[in-house]
C-alpha positions as CSV (number, residue, x, y, z in Angstrom):
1,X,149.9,245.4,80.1
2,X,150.7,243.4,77.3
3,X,154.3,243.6,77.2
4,X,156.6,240.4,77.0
5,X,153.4,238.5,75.8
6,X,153.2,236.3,73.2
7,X,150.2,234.5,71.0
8,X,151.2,231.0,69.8
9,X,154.9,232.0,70.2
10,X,154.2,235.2,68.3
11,X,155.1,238.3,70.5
12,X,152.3,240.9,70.6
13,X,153.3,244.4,69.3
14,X,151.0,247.0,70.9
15,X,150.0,250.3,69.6
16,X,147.8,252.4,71.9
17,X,145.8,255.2,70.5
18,X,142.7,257.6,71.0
19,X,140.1,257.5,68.3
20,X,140.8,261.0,67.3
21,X,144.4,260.1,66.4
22,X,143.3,256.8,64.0
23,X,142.4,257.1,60.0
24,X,141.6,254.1,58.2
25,X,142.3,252.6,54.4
26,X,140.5,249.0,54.2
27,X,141.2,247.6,50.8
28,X,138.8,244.8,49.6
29,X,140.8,243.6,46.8
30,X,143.8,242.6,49.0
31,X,142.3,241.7,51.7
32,X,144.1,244.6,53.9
33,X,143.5,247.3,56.5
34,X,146.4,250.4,57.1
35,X,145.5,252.1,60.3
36,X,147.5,255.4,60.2
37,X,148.2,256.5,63.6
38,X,148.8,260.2,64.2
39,X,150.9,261.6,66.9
40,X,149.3,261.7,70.5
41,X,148.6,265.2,72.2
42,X,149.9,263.4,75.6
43,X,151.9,260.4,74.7
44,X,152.2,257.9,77.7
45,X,155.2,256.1,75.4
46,X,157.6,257.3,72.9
47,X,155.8,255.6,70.0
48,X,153.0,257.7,70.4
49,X,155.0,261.2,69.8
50,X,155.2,260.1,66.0
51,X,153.2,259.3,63.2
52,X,153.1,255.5,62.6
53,X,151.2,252.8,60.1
54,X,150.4,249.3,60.8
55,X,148.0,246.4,59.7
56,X,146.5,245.6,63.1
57,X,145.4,241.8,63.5
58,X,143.4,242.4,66.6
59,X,141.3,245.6,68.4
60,X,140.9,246.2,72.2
61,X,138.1,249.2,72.5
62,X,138.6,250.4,75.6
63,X,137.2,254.1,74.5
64,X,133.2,255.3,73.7
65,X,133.1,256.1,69.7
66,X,131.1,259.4,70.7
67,X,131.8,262.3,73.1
68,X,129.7,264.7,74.8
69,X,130.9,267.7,72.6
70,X,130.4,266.3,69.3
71,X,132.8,264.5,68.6
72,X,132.2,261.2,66.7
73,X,134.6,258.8,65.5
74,X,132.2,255.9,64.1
75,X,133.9,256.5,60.5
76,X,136.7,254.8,62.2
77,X,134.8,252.3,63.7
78,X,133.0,251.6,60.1
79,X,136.6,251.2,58.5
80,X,137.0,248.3,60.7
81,X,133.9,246.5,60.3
82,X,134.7,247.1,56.5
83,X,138.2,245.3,56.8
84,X,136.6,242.6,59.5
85,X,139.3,243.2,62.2
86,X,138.7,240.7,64.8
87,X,137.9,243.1,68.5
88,X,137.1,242.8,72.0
89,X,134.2,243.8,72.2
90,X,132.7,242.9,68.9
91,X,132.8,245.7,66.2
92,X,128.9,244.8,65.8
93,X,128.5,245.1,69.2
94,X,129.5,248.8,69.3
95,X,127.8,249.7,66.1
96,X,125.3,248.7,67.8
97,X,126.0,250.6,71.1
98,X,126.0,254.0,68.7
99,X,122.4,254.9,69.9
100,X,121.1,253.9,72.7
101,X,117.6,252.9,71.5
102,X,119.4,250.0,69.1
103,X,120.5,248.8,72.1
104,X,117.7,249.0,74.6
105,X,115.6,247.2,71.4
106,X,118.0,244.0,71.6
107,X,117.1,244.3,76.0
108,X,113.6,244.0,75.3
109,X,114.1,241.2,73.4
110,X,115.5,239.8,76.3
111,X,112.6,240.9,78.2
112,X,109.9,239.1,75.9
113,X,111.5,236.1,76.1
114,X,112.2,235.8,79.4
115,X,109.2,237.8,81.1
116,X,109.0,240.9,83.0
117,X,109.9,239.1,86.2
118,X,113.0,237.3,85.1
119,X,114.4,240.3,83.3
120,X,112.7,243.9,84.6
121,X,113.4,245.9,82.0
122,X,112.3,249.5,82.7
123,X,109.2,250.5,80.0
124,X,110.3,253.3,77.4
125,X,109.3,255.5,74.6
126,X,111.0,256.8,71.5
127,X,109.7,259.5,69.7
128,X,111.7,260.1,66.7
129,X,111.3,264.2,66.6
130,X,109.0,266.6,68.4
131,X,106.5,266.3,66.2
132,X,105.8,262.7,67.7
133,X,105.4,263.7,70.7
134,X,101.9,264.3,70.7
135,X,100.9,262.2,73.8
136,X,102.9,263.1,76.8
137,X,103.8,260.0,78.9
138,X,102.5,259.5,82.3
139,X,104.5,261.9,84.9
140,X,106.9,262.0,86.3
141,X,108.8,260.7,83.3
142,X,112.4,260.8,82.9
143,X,113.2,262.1,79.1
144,X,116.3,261.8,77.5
145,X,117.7,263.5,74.3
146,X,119.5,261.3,72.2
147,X,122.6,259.6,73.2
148,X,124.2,260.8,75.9
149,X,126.5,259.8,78.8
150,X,127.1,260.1,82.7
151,X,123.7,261.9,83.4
152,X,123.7,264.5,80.3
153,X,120.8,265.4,78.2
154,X,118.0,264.4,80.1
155,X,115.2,265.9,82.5
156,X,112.6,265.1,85.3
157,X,109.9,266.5,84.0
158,X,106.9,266.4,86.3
159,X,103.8,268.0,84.4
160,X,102.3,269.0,81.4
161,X,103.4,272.3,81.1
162,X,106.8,271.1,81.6
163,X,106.4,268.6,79.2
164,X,105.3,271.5,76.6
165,X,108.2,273.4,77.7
166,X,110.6,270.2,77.1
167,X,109.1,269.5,73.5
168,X,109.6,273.3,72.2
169,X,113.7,273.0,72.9
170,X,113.7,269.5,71.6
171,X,112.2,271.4,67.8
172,X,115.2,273.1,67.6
173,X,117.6,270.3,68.3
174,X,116.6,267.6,65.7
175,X,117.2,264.7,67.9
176,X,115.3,261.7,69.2
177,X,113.9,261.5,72.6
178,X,113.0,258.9,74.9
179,X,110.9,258.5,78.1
180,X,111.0,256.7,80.9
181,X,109.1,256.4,84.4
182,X,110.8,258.3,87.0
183,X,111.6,256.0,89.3
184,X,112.1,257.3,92.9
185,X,115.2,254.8,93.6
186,X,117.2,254.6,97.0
187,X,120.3,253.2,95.2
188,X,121.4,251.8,91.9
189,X,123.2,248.8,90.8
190,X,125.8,248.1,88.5
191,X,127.0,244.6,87.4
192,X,130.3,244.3,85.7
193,X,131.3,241.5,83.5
194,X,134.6,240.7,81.9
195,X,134.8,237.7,79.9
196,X,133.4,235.0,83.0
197,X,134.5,238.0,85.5
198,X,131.6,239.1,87.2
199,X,131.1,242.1,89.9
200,X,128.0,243.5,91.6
201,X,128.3,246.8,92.7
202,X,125.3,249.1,95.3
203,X,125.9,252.8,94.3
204,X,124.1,255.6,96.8
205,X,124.1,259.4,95.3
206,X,122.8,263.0,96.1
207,X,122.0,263.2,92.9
208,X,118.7,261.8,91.2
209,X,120.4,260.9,87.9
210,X,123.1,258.9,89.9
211,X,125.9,257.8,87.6
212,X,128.7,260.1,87.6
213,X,127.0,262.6,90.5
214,X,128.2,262.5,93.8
215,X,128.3,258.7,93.8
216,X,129.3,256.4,96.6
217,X,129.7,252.5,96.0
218,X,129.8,249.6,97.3
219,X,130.5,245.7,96.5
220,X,127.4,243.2,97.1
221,X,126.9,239.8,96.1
222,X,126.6,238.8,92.3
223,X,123.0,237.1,92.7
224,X,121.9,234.5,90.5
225,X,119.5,236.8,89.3
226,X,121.8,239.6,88.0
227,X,124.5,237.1,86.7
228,X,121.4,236.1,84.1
229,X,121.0,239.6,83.4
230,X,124.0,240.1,82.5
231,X,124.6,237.2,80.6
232,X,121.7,237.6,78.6
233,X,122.1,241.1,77.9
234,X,125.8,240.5,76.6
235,X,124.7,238.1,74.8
236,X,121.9,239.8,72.7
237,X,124.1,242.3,71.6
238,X,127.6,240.2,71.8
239,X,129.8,241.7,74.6
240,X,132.6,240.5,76.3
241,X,133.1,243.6,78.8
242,X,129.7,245.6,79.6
243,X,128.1,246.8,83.0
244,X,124.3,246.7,83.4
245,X,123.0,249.6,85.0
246,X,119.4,249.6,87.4
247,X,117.9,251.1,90.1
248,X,116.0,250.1,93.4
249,X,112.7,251.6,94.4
250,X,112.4,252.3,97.3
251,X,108.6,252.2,98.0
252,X,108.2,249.0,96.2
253,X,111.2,247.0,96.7
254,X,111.6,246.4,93.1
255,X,114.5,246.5,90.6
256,X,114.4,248.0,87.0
257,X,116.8,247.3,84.8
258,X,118.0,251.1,82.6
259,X,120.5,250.3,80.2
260,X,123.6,248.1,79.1
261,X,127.0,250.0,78.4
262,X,129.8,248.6,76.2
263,X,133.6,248.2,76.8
264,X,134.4,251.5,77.5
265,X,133.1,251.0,81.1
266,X,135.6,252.8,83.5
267,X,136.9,250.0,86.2
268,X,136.3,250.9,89.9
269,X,139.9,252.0,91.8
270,X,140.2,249.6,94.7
271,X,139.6,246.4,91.8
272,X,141.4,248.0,89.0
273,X,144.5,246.0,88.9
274,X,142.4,242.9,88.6
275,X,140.5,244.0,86.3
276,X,142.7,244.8,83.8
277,X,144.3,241.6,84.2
278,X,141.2,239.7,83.8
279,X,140.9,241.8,80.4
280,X,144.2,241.1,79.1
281,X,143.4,237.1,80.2
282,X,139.6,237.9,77.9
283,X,142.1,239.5,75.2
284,X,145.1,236.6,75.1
285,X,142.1,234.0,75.0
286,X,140.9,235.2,71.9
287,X,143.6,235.6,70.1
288,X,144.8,232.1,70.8
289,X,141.9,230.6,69.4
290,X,142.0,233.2,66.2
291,X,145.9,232.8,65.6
292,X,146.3,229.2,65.7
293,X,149.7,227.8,64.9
């Protein structure tokens, strides 16, 4: 993407790399950073079948810093932050974006200020263990296990004794939880925004969870309203690429706003190509006005 390119009349090296393959030395005293890159398992250019070191002078996360499966890379992400290597998006940002009640706590913040009609949050409780959760929420109720991705670790639960049931697993698994109202949703909503990019997508599923089940989309008109979503969200929690995530109900009418995801957002197919351009655009920007000659 970024070959030929130049910053200032400085051409851009690129090295491209998964978080498992990346260790980091930040070094206060000299002001420096090594990234040590280890070979890649599927190398997409020769570069990647060895072992390389670098000082890198800007970051593009396009990758989430957890998996489903355990795996967690923040160390890596906290090496950077240490050494203050400028990224798209921000470093902070995806500290941030390491559990997800961090982040819906910076959307409600949104929400106060704006109001519950300019910015419709969905409502939510944490409980921090299963001890706390002494007083079931109202059912149904939507409960989620920590942080998790593309419909894993949570349940409908529709009754106290499910509810019971729920609380006695989540004793053995020393995680958070959180609840939400179920929301009995006729299609869900994502809006996409790179840099001043924006899209609006209408997703339909057979699946009550949605995202990454069965799912069908659609483009549909960026409304004023979810531009100002979007913009506010991003900005609460500083985000240059993000999709905001809701769903329609379909007995009210109304719109609820679920979560915010960071950079690692995967593109849809039939906009791809434009995408990434307007990313590499975001990226070239920024280093411009970092890199001045």
């Amino acid at each position: 993407v970024f070959d030929k390119e130049a910053v200032n009349g400085f051409p851009i090296n690129v090295e491209m790399a998964r978080w498992s393959e990346i260790s980091v030395a930040s070094y206060s005293d000299s002001g420096s950073v090594v990234l040590d890159l280890f070979p890649a398992k599927n190398p997409t250019r020769d570069q990647q079948k060895q072992r390389r070191s670098f000082t890198p002078d800007f970051v593009l996360v396009r990758s989430a810093t957890q998996a489903l499966h355990g795996q967690d890379w923040r160390n890596v992400l906290f090496g950077l932050m240490h050494a203050n290597v400028p990224s798209i998006n921000s470093l902070q940002s995806l500290y941030f974006c390491l559990e997800k009640p961090v982040v819906y706590g910076k959307l409600l913040q949104v929400r106060n200020k704006l109001g519950k009609d300019k910015f419709p949050l969905i409502n939510q409780t944490y409980y921090s263990a299963w001890r706390s959760m002494t007083f079931p929420p109202d059912f149904p109720t939507v409960m989620k296990i920590g942080t998790a991705h593309a419909g894993f670790g949570k349940m409908r639960i529709t009754n106290q004794s499910d509810y019971e049931d729920f609380r006695s697993v989540i004793a053995l698994q020393g995680r958070y939880v959180t609840s939400e109202p179920f929301i009995d949703w006729d299609y869900d909503i994502r809006i996409q925004k790179i840099g001043n990019n924006y899209r609006a997508f209408k997703r339909v599923s057979s699946n009550w969870k949605g995202s990454g089940m069965q799912q069908k989309d659609e483009d549909i008109k960026v409304e004023d309203r979810y531009k100002l979503w979007v913009d506010k969200a991003s900005k609460a929690i500083g985000m240059d690429i993000c999709a905001l995530d809701g769903v329609h109900d379909k007995k009210s009418g109304k719109e609820f706003i679920l979560e915010l995801n960071d950079s690692a957002i995967g593109l849809v197919k039939r906009h791809a190509k434009e995408d990434i351009q307007n990313i590499k655009n975001l990226v070239l920007e920024r280093m411009s006005s970092i890199f001045k000659s």
